[in-house]
N, C-alpha and C positions, 0 to 999 in steps of 0.2 A: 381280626380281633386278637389281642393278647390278651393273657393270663395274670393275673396277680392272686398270689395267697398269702393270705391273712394268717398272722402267725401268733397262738397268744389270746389269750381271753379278750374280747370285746369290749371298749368303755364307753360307757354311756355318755350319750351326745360328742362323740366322737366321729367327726367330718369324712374320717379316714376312706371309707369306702364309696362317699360320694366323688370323694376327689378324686380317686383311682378310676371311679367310670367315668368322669368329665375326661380323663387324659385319656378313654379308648380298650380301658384292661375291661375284662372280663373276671368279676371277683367270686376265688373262692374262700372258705375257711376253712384253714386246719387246725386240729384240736392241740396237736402234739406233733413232734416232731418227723417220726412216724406216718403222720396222717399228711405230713407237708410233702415227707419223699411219696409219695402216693400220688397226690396231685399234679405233682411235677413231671409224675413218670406218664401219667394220663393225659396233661397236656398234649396238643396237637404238635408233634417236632417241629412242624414248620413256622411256629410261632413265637416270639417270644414269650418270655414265663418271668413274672417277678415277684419274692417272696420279700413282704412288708412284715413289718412287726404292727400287729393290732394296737398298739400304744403309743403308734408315730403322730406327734406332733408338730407340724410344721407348715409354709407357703406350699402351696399347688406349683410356684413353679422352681423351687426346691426339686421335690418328685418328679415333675415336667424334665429339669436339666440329668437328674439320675437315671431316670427309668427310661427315657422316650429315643434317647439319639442314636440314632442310626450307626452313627460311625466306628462304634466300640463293640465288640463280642460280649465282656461283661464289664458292668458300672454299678458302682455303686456311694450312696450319700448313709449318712446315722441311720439303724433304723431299716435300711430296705437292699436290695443288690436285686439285679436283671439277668438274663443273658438271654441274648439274640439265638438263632437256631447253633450256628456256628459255634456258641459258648456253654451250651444246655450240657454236652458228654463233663465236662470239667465241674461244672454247677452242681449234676448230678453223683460226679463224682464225693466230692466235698461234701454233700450232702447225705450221700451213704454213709460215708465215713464219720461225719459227723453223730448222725443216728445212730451207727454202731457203739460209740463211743458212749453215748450218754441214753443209751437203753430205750429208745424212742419216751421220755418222760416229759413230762409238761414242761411246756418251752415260756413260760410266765414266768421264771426265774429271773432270766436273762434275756437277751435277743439274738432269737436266734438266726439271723438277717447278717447281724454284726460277726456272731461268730464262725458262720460262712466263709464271711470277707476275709476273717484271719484265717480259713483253713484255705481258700485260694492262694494268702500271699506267702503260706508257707510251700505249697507246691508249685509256686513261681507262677504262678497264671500274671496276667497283665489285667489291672482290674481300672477301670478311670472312673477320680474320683473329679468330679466337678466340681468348680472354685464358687461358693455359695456365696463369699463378702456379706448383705446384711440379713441373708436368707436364712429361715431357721430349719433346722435341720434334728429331730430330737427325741429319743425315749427316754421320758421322764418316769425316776422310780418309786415315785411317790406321789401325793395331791397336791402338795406344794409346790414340789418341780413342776408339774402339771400346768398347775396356774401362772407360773413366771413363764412355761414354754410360752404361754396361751398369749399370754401379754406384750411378749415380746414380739411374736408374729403379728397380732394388734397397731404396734407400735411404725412396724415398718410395712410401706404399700408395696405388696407384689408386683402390681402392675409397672407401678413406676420403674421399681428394679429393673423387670423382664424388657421393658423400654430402652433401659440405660443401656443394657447388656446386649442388647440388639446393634445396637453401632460397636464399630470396631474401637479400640480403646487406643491405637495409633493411627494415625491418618495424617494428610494434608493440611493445610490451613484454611486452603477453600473448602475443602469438603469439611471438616471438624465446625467452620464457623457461616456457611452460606448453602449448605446443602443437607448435612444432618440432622441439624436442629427440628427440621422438619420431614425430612423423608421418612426417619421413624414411623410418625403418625400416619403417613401412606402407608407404609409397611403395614401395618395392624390394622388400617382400614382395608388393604387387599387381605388380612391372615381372615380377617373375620365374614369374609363374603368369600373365601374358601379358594382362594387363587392361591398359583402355587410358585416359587422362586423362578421353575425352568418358564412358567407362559410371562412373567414379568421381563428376566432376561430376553425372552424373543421379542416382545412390545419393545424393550430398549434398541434391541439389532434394529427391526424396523423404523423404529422412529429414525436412529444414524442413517440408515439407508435413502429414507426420505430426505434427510437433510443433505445428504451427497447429491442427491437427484435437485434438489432445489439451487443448490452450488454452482452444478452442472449447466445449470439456463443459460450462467453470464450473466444475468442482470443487476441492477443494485436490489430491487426487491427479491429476488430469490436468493442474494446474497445475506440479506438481512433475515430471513426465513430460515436459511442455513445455521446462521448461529443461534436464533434461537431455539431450534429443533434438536441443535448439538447438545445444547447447557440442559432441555429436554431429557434427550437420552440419557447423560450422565446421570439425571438426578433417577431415574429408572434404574439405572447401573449401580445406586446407592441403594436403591430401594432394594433389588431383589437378593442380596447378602443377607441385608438389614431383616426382612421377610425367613430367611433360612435360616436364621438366628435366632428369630422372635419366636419361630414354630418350631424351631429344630427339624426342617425338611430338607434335609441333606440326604445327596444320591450321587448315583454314578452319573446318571445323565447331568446334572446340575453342575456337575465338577469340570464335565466335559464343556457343556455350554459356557461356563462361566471364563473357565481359562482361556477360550479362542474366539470369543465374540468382540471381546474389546478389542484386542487386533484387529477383528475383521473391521469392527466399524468406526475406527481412526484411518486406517487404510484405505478403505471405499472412501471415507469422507479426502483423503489427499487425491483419488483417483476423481471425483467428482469437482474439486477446485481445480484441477490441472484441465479437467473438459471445459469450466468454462471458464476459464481464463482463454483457453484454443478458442473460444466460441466470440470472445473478443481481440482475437487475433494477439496474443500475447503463450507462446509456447514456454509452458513453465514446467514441462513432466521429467526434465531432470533434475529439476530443485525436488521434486514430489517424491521422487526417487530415491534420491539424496535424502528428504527426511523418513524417509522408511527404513533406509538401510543405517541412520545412524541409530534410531529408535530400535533398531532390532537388533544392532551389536551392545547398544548399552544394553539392553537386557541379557542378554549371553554374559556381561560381562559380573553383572549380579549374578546370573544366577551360578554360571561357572564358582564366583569366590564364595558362595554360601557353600555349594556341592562342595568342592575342596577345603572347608572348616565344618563344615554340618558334625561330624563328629570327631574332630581330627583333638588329642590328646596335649597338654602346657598350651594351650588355647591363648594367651594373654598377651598384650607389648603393651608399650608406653603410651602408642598412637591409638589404641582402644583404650586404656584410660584415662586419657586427654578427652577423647570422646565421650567416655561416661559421666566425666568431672564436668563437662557444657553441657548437658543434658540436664544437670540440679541447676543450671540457670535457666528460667522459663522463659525470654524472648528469646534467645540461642536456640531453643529444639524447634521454634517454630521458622530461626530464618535458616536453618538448615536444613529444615523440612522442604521448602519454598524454593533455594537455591539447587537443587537437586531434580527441578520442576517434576512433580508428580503430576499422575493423569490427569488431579482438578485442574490444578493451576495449567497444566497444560492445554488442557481443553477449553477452558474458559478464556485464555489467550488467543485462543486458534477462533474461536465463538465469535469475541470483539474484534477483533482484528477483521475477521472473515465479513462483516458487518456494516466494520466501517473503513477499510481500505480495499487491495487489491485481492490478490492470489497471490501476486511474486512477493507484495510486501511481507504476506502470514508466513510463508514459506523462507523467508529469507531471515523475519524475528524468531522461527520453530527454529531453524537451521543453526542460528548463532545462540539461543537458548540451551538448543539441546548438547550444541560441541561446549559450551561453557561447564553444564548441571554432567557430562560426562568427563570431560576432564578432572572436576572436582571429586569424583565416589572414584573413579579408576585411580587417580594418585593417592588417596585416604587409601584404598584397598592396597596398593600396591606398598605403601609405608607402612601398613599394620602385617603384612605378609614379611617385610624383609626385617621387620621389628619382632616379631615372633616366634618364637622356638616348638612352631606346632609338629607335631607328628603324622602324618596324615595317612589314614586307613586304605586296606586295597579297595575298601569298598567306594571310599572318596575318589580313588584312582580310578575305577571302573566308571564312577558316574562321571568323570572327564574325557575317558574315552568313547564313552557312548555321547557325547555332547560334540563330539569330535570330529563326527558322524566320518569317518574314515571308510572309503568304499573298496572296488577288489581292487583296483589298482594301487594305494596307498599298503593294504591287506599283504598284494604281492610282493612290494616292497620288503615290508616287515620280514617277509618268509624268507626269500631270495638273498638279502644281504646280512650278513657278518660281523662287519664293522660299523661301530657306532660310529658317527659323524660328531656329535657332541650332544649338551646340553638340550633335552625336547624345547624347550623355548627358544634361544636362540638357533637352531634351525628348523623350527618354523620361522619365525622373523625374515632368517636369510630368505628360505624360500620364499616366503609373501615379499621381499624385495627384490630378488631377481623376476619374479612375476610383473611389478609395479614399474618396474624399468623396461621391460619388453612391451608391455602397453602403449607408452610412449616413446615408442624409438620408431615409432615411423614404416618400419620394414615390416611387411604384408605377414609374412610368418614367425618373425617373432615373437609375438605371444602364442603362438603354438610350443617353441621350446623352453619360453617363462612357464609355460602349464604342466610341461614334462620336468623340469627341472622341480617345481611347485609340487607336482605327483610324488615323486621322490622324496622330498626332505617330509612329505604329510607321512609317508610310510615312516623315515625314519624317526619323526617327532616321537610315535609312537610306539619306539621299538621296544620301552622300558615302561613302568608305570610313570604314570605322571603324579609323583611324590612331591616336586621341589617346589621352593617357598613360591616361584611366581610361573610353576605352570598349569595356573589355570585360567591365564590368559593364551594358551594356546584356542582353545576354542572360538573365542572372538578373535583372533587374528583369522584361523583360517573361514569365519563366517563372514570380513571384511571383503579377503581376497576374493573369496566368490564372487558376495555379491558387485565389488567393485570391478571387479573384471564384468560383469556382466554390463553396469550402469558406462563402461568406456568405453566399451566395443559396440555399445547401441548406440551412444551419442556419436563414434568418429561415422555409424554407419550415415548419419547426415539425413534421414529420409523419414518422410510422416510414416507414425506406426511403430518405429522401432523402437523407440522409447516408452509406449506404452505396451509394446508386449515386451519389454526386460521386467516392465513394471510388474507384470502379471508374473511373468518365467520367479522373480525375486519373492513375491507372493505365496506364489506357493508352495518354492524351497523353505522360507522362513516360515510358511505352517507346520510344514514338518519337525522343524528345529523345534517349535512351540512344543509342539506334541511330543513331543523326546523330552522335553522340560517334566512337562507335566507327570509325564509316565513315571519318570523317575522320583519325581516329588512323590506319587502315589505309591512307592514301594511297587510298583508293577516291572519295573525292567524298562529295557531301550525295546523301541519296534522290533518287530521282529528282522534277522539278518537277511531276510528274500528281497525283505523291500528296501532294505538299506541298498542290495546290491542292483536289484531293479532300477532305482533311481541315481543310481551310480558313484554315491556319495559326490563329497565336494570334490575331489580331486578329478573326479571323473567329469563332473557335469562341466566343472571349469576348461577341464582339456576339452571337450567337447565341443564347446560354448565357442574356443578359440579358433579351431578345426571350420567351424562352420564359417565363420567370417571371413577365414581366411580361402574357403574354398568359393561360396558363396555370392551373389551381387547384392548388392546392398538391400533389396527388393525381397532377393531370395531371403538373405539372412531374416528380416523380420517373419517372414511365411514362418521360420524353420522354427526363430525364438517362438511363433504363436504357440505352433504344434507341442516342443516340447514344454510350453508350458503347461497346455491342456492336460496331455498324459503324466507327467509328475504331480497334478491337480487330483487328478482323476486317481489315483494311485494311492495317493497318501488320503485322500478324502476318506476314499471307500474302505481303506484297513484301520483309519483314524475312529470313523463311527461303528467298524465292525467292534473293535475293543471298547470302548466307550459305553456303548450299551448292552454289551455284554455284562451277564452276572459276574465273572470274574474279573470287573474292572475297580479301584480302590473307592472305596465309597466316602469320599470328600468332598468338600466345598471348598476353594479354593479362598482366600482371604482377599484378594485383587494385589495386583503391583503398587508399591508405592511409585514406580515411575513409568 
């Protein structure tokens, strides 16, 4: 239960305090200001505490958006401020201060809620104000104000709003116009029978799951069960944001589940068409491969050019307002929404397809969709990079080396040598091509010295920050090399199995990378540096990966990919959920990928 005090003489037939228990507070009154720092101090620390002005007139979910989310330390809307356990020493602070100032006197003057909020922004606290658009928000200082408050909340449905504002306000075109419209009303039918974002995301995992498992039969009825189980999930996968929006039930665990489920269950569903495609005699798990690992370098490659602009300073080119100038045309933002394929259109491609063709067909139109909608964001990013005169932060530079995932041997690098080789970008490049030419040259050890040579130039890529306009395409270069050294040396290994344990061994590496995303999005930091060196980073795992093929029988080598797949599985799983459900994990909800 939290706290709310009422601040301010009481007005009759005034909603205020009903609407504060329907949202879960526990209401007190205080006379004077005085009597407010009193209450505040009596509060339970462990609870949130929000002080309303007695004269607030407004929508319930108005207050709902100010008072309730989780996410922020302290919030505040006209009229009212919060703060979470975390923001109460600051609250309190302001609050003394305040009262000292004005002699603890009748706070029916003014609002004393409002001028809180100015004594927070003048001690720089971080205060978040929620974007209200038709929602009223208001202390009115007379009967008149009063009555036009009154009317105007009248005027406009809450509900509607809290509906609107439930869906994300950019999206896909399949999801904006054949899954929204309606998943909403799911949303609000699970808020209201008391279900919660994280048991809806699990229902969506399971249902993908099921539908891989029906994939997997081979048959045309399990095939046609597959897709529509998939289009299932997805609208599950819309519902439970849409549910954490609608309720404001955002958590650590919700942020966790929601950022690595979709993975998991596009994945399983390619691991599930590759078995039964095998079940009808058609071996398709290096296409399934293939669209895993290109699906998981486009997104490195997002997230890499967001990390390197997230805050970087003359932000601006030509090629970004070229881009904003198509965006005031409204079929333009939707066929570059589309060409880009996002998970709808993705999914519901893969659904029909899966339905009413083969396995190699789905895989072969993902495969050419996805090198197309990647070509297209990686050269716009790479144009608006060499078009831009941005400055970028150590801190942008750190999140590229933590994305970089550079282990001891890259590490030793760094320490051991002197001389810079050149530009972080162009060599990585080199490296990931002396790498990609030893693959294919035939000679048994070869890519044993592409992987050493590869080790080397990871160390040197990183010998400086990575500041320059186009290196933060180092990170998807050297997430390519990995996983594509891993998808070669399984396929020359020729033999059933090894293709689906590269597939698992690529799985679990690219969970981690996921998790490294994440963290960093959360303000939480890269994994910790045990498990980075545990698992040996790319440079390692790759020399590794080539070591064994090259010592190995083709029989062994799959045994060995199993193995290290399990333990790098097992590794990153157990320090992924140990942080995740930890109290000190960022308490967000993740918005979903547009791709």
């Amino acid at each position: 239960m939290s706290t709310a005090i009422l601040t301010g003489q009481p007005v009759p037939g005034s909603s205020i305090e009903g609407d504060l228990r329907s949202l879960g507070f526990d209401v007190r009154v205080a006379v004077d200001a005085a009597d407010a720092e009193r209450l505040v101090a009596e509060a339970p620390c462990e609870q949130r505490v929000a002080l309303v002005d007695a004269r607030f007139v407004g929508h319930v979910h108005a207050l709902r958006l100010g008072l309730t989310d989780p996410r922020f330390p302290l919030a505040a809307v006209p009229g009212a401020v919060t703060a979470q356990p975390e923001g109460r020493v600051t609250l309190t602070r302001a609050l003394a201060r305040e009262n000292s100032a004005g002699g603890g006197t009748a706070v029916a003057v003014d609002s004393l809620p409002d001028r809180i909020v100015t004594a927070l922004a003048d001690d720089g606290a971080e205060v978040y104000r929620p974007e209200l658009g038709s929602l009223v928000a208001a202390v009115p200082a007379d009967p008149q104000a009063r009555n036009e408050a009154r009317q105007a909340v009248a005027d406009v449905d809450d509900e509607a709003v809290r509906l609107k504002s439930a869906v994300k306000s950019r999206d896909g075109f399949f999801t904006t116009h054949f899954i929204s419209p309606y998943s909403r009303y799911l949303a609000r039918w699970c808020a209201r029978r008391g279900l919660t974002p994280n048991q809806v995301t699990t229902a969506s995992l399971i249902t993908a799951l099921i539908a891989a498992a029906c994939a997997a039969t081979g048959t045309r009825g399990g095939f046609i069960a597959a897709g529509v189980l998939l289009i299932a999930s997805f609208v599950l996968d819309c519902t439970d944001g849409q549910l954490a929006r609608y309720s404001l039930q955002y958590s650590t665990l919700g942020a966790w589940l929601d950022a690595t489920f979709d993975r998991a269950k596009e994945y399983a569903y390619y691991a599930g068409l590759a078995l039964g495609a095998a079940r009808g005699g058609d071996d398709v798990w290096a296409l399934a491969l293939g669209a895993m690992i290109l699906q998981t370098c486009r997104h490195v490659v997002d997230f890499s050019f967001n990390e390197a602009n997230h805050d970087a300073t003359a932000n601006t080119s030509p090629t970004a307002a070229l881009s904003d100038k198509l965006d005031s045309v409204g079929w333009t933002v939707w066929v570059r929404r589309m060409i880009v394929l996002p998970i709808g259109e993705r999914w519901a491609m893969i659904a029909v397809l899966t339905a009413a063709t083969t396995p190699r067909i789905t895989f072969y139109a993902l495969l050419i969709g996805c090198a197309f909608a990647a070509t297209y964001t990686t050269a716009g990013r790479v144009l608006r990079s060499l078009t831009r005169k941005a400055q970028r932060t150590d801190r942008a530079a750190q999140a590229l080396a933590d994305l970089a995932d550079n282990g001891p041997l890259a590490s030793l690098v760094t320490r051991a040598t002197r001389a810079r080789l050149g530009a972080p970008l162009l060599v990585a490049a080199a490296g990931t091509a002396v790498l990609a030419v030893s693959l294919f040259s035939g000679v048994t050890w070869a890519p044993v010295a592409g992987a050493l040579v590869y080790a080397v130039t990871a160390g040197q890529a990183l010998y400086r920050p990575l500041k320059g306009a186009l290196d933060w395409l180092v990170p998807p270069l050297f997430r390519a090399a990995e996983y594509g050294t891993v998808l070669v040396l399984a396929a020359q290994a020729d033999v059933n199995g090894a293709l689906p344990a590269a597939f698992g061994l690529v799985g679990a590496v690219a969970y981690h990378h996921y998790d490294t995303v994440y963290r960093i999005r959360g303000n939480a930091g890269a994994p910790p540096a045990w498990l980075v060196r545990a698992i040996g980073g790319h440079e390692g795992r790759t020399l590794l990966v080539t070591v064994l093929a090259a010592l190995l029988t083709a029989s062994q080598f799959t045994v060995a990919l199993t193995v290290l797949a399990v333990a790098v599985a097992l590794l990153v799983l157990v320090e992924s959920i140990r942080f995740w459900v930890s109290a000190g994990a960022p308490a967000v909800h993740d918005e979903g990928e547009p791709a």
